[in-house]
C-alpha positions as CSV (number, residue, x, y, z in Angstrom):
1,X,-4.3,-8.1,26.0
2,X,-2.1,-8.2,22.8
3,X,0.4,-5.6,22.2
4,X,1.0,-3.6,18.9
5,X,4.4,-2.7,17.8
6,X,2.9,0.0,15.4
7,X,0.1,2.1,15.3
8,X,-3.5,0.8,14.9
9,X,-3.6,2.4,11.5
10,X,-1.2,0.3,10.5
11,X,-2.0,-2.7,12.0
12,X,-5.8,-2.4,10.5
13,X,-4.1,-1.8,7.0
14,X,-1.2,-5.0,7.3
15,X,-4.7,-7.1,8.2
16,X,-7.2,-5.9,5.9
17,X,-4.2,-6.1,3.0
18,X,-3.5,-9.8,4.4
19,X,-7.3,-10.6,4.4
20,X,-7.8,-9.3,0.9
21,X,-4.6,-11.8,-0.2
22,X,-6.4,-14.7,1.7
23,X,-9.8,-13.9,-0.3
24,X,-8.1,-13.8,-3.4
25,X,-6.6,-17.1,-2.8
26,X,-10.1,-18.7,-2.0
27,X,-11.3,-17.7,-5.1
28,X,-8.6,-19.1,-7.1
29,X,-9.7,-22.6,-5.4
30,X,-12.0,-23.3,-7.9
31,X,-9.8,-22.6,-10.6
32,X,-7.5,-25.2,-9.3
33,X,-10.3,-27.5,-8.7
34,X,-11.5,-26.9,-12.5
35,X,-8.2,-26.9,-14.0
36,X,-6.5,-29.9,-11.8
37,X,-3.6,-27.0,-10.6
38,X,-3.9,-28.3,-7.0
39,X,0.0,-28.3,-6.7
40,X,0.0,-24.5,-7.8
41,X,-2.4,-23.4,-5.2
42,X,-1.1,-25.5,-2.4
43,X,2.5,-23.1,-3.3
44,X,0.6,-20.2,-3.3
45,X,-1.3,-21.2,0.2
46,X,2.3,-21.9,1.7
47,X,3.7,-18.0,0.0
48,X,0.6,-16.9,1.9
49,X,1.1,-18.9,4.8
50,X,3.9,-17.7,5.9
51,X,3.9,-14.2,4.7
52,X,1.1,-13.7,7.2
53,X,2.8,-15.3,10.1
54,X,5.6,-12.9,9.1
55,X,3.4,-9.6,9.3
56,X,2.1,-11.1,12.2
57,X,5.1,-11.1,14.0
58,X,6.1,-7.8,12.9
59,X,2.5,-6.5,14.2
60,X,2.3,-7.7,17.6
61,X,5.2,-8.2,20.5
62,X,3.7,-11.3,21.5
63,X,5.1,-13.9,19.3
64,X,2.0,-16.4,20.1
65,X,-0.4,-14.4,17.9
66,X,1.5,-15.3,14.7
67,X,2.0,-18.9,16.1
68,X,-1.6,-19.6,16.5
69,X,-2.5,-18.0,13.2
70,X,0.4,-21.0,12.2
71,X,-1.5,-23.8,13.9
72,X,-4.5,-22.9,12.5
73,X,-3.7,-23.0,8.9
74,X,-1.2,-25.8,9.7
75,X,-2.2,-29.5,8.3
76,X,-0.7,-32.6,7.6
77,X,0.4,-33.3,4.1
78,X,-2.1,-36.4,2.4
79,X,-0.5,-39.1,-0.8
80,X,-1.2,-36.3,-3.2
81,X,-1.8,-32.9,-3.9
82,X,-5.5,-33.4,-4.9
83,X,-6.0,-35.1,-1.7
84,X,-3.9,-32.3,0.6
85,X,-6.1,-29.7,-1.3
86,X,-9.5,-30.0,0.5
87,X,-7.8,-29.7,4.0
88,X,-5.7,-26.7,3.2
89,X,-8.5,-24.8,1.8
90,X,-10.8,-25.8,4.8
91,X,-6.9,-24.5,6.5
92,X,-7.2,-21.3,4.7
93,X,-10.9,-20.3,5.9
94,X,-10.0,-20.8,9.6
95,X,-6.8,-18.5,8.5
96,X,-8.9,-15.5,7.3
97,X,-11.5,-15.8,10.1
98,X,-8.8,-15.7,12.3
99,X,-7.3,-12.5,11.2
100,X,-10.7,-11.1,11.0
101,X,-11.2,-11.8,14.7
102,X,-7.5,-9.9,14.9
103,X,-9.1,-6.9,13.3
104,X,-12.3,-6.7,15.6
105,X,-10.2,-6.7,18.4
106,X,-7.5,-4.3,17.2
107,X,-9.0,-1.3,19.6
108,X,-8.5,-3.4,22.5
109,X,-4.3,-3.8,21.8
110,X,-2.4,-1.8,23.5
111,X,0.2,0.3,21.3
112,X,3.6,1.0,21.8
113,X,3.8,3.9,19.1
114,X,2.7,7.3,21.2
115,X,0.0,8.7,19.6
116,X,1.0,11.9,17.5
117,X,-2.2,13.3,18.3
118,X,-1.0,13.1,22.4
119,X,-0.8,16.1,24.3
120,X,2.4,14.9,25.0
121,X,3.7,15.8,21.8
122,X,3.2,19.3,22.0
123,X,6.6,21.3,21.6
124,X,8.5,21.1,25.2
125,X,8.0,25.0,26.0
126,X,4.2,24.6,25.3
127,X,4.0,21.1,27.7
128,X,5.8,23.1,30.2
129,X,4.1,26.4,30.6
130,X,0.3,24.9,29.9
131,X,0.1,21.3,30.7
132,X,-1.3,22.0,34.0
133,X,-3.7,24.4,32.7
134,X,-5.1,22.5,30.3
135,X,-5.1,19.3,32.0
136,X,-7.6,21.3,35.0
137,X,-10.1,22.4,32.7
138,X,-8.6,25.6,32.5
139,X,-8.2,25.7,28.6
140,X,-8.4,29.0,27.8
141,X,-5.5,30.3,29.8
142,X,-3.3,27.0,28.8
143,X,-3.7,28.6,24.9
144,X,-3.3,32.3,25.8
145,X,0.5,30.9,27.8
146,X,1.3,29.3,24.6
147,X,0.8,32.2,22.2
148,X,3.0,33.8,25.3
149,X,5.4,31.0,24.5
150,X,5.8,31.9,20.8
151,X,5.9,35.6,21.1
152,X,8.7,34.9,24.2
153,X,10.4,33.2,21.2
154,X,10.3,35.7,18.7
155,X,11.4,38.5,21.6
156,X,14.5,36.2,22.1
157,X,15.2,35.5,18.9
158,X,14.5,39.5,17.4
159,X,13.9,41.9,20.0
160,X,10.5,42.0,18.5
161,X,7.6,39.7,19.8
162,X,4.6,40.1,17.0
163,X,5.4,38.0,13.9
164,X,4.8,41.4,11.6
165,X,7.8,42.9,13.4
166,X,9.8,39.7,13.9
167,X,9.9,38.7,10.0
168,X,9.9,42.7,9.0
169,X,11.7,45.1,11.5
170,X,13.7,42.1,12.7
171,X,14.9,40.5,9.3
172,X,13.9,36.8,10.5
173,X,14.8,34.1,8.0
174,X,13.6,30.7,8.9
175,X,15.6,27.2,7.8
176,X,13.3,24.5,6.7
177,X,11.8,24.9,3.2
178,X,11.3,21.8,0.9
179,X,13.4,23.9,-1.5
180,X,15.2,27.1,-2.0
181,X,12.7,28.1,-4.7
182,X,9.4,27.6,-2.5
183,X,11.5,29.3,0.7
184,X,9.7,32.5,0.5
185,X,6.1,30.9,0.2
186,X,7.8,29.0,3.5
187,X,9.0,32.0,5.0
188,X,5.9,33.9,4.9
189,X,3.8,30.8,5.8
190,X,5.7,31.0,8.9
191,X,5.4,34.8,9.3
192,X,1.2,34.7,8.7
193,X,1.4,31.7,11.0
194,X,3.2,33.6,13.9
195,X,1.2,36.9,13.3
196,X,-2.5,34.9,13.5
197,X,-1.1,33.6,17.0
198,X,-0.6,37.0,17.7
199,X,-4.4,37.7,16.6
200,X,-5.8,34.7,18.1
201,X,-4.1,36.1,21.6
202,X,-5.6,40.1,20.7
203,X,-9.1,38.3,20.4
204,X,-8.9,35.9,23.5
205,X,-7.4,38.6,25.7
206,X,-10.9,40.4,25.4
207,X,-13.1,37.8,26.7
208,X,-13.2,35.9,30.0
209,X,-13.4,32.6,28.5
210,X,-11.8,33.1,25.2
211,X,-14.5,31.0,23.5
212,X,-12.6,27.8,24.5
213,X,-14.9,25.8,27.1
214,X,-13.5,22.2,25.1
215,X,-10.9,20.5,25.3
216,X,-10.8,19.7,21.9
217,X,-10.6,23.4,21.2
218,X,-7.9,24.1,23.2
219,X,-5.5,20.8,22.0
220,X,-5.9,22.9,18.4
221,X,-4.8,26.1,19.8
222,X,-1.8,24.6,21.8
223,X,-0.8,22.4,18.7
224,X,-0.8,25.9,16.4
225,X,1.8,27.3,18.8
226,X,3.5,24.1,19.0
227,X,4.0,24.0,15.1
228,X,5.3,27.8,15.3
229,X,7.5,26.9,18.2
230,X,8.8,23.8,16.0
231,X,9.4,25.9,13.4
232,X,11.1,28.7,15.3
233,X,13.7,26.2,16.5
């Protein structure tokens, strides 16, 4: 089972590009074989040659996959470009079926990028206090303990614990706008962020299920208190 060095995203995107490149050189083929510019397509074969066994390599840790995309498009050089021309095109169709068998298969590589979309990614304070919870099914009381999380924060960091109070009463200025002139549209992003938390808890705090029963659901709700908690840092 291969293994990606980046995401599958990006791996689908390096092959697709690579695949478009290899399509584009087959149809210049016959404008080689019409014109007699043999010797200008057998350079751009080689440019594309090895530009793929690069991005190969770069794609996968096993260095084999970009070695056998080599010996498949590899072939022996004939008396003259007219006659090395046929092979290398017959070289360059093997080449793209190969990296579309690469693609098929890309959801059966193993990635070494974690997935940003991982519970595991949640702010540390939220993974501590509800990773249990959520991970037993129990997804309504893992979000309610991390809007507990981000109000523990704005206690510690104010005195007051509802976002209203924390950015009003208590005078909280956060770092981390794109630029001093948009920092009160991010400071009162943040504030309306913290302060539906503290809604979201009001609402869920009245019902014995809080209207999670997904986990889906609940990964939403942990990750909005993860991005305050980020935030508050």
């Amino acid at each position: 089972m291969p293994t990606l060095k980046t995401s599958r995203q990006q791996a689908a995107g390096v092959l697709a590009a690579r695949i478009e490149s290899g399509s584009e050189l087959a149809g210049q083929a016959e404008l080689a074989e019409r014109t007699g510019g043999y010797r200008d397509w057998l350079s751009l074969f080689a440019t594309w040659r090895d530009k793929t066994i690069s991005e190969l390599e770069g794609l996968y840790v096993e260095r084999d996959i970009g070695q056998q995309f080599g010996w498949t498009t590899v072939t022996s050089e004939r008396s003259s470009p007219l006659y090395t021309f046929p092979y290398k095109k017959t070289a360059l169709d093997y080449g793209i079926d190969n990296l579309k068998t690469l693609a098929d298969r890309l959801e059966l590589a193993v990635t070494e990028v974690p997935d940003p979309t991982a519970i595991d990614t949640l702010h540390p304070e939220i993974l501590a206090k509800c990773r249990k919870l959520y991970e037993s099914g129990d997804f309504a009381e893992a979000v309610e303990k991390g809007f507990k999380v981000v109000r523990d924060r704005l206690r510690t960091l104010t005195t007051f614990e509802t976002g209203s109070d924390a950015f009003g009463r208590g005078g909280l200025h956060i770092k981390g706008a794109a630029a001093p002139h948009v920092d009160d549209d991010f400071q009162n992003g943040v504030k309306f962020l913290t302060m539906a938390i503290d809604r979201f808890r009001n609402e869920k705090a009245h019902t014995a299920d809080g209207n999670i029963n997904d986990p889906t659901r609940g990964y939403e709700y942990l990750r909005l208190g993860s991005l305050a908690m980020h935030l508050l840092d």
